[in-house]
C-alpha positions as CSV (number, residue, x, y, z in Angstrom):
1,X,121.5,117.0,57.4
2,X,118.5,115.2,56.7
3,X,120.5,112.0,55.9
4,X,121.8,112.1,59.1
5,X,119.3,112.5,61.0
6,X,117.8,109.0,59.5
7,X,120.9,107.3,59.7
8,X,120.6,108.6,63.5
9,X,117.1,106.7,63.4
10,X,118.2,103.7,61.7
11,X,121.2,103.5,64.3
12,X,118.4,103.7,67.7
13,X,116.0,101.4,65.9
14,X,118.7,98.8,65.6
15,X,119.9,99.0,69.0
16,X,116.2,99.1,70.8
17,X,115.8,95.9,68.5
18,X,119.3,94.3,69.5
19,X,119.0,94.9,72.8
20,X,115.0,94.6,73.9
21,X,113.1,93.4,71.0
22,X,115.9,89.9,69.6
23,X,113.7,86.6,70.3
24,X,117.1,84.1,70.3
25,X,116.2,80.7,68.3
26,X,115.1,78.2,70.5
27,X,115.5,74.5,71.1
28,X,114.2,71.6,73.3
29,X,116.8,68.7,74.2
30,X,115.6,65.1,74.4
31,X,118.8,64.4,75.3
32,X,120.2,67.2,77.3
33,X,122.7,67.7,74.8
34,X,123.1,70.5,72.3
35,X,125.3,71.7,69.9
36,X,125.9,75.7,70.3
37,X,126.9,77.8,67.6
38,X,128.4,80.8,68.3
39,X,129.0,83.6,65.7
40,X,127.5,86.8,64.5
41,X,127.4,87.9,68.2
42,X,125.1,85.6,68.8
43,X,124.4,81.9,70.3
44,X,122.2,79.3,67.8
45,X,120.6,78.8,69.9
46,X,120.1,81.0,72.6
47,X,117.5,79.8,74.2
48,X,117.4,76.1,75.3
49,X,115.1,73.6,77.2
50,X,116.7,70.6,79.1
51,X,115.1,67.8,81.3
52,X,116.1,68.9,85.3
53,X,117.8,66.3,87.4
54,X,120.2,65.2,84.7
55,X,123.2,65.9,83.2
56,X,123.9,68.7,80.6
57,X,126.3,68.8,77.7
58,X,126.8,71.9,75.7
59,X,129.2,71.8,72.7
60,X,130.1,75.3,71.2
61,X,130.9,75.6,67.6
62,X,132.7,79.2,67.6
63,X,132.8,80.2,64.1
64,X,133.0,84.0,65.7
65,X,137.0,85.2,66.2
66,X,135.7,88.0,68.0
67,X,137.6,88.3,71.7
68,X,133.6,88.5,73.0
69,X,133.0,85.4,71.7
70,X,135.8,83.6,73.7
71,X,134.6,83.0,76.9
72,X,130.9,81.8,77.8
73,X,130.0,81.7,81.3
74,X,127.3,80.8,83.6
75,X,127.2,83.1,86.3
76,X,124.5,81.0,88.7
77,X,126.7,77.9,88.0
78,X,129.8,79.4,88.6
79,X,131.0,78.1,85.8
80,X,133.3,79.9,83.1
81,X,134.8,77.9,79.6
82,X,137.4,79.7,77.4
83,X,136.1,78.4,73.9
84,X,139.0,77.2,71.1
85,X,137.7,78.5,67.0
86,X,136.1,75.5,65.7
87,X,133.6,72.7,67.8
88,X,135.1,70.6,70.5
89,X,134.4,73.1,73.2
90,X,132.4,71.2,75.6
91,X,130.6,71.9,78.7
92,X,129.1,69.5,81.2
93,X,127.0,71.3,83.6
94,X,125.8,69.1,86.6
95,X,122.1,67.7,87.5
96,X,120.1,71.4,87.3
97,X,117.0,71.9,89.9
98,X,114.0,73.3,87.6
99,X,115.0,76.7,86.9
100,X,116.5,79.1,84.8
101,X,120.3,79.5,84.1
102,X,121.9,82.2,82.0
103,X,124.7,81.9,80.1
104,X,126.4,84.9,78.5
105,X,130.5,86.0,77.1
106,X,132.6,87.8,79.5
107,X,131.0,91.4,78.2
108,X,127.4,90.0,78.4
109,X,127.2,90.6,75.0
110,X,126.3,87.3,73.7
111,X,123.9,86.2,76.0
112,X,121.6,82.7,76.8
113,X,119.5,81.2,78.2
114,X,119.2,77.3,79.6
115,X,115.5,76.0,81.5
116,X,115.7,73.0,83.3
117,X,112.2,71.5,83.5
């Protein structure tokens, strides 16, 4: 009993941590491009910083065969890209105003985020 009541624990913990407490690795973009990996439910890295006014290109490594992991999309963009295993999945998102654009899989799952400033 008392093994499963700290496997219980251990199980919350990680989800309060997954969910609230996951600081994404972040990145700044000279360039506005950036190379995305996507595996372990997650996108390296998941939080990015762009110049606004310019062009952005995103290319997605999925290393991740999840069915999660197959579509990103960004919802304020309208913009949805099914991504092929392997690293020629790119997107080109158009001249962003300052702001900030999410970008998440089909589930919300795997989830990003992209400031234009």
């Amino acid at each position: 009993m008392l093994m499963i009541n700290i496997g219980g624990a251990l199980l919350i913990a990680a989800i309060i941590y997954w969910f609230w407490l996951y600081k994404p690795e972040q990145t700044q973009s000279d360039d506005n491009k950036v190379m995305i990996v996507v595996d372990n439910g997650v996108y390296k890295p998941g939080h990015i910083k762009v110049a606004a006014n310019k062009e952005v290109v995103l290319t997605f490594d999925r290393k991740d065969s999840a069915p999660c992991a197959e579509t990103v999309v960004f919802p304020q963009l309208d913009i949805s890209k099914t991504l092929a295993m392997g690293d020629g999945n790119t997107v080109k998102l158009p001249a962003l105003e300052a702001g900030e654009y999410d970008f998440h899989c089909q589930m919300q799952m795997y989830k990003g985020k992209l400031v234009a400033q």
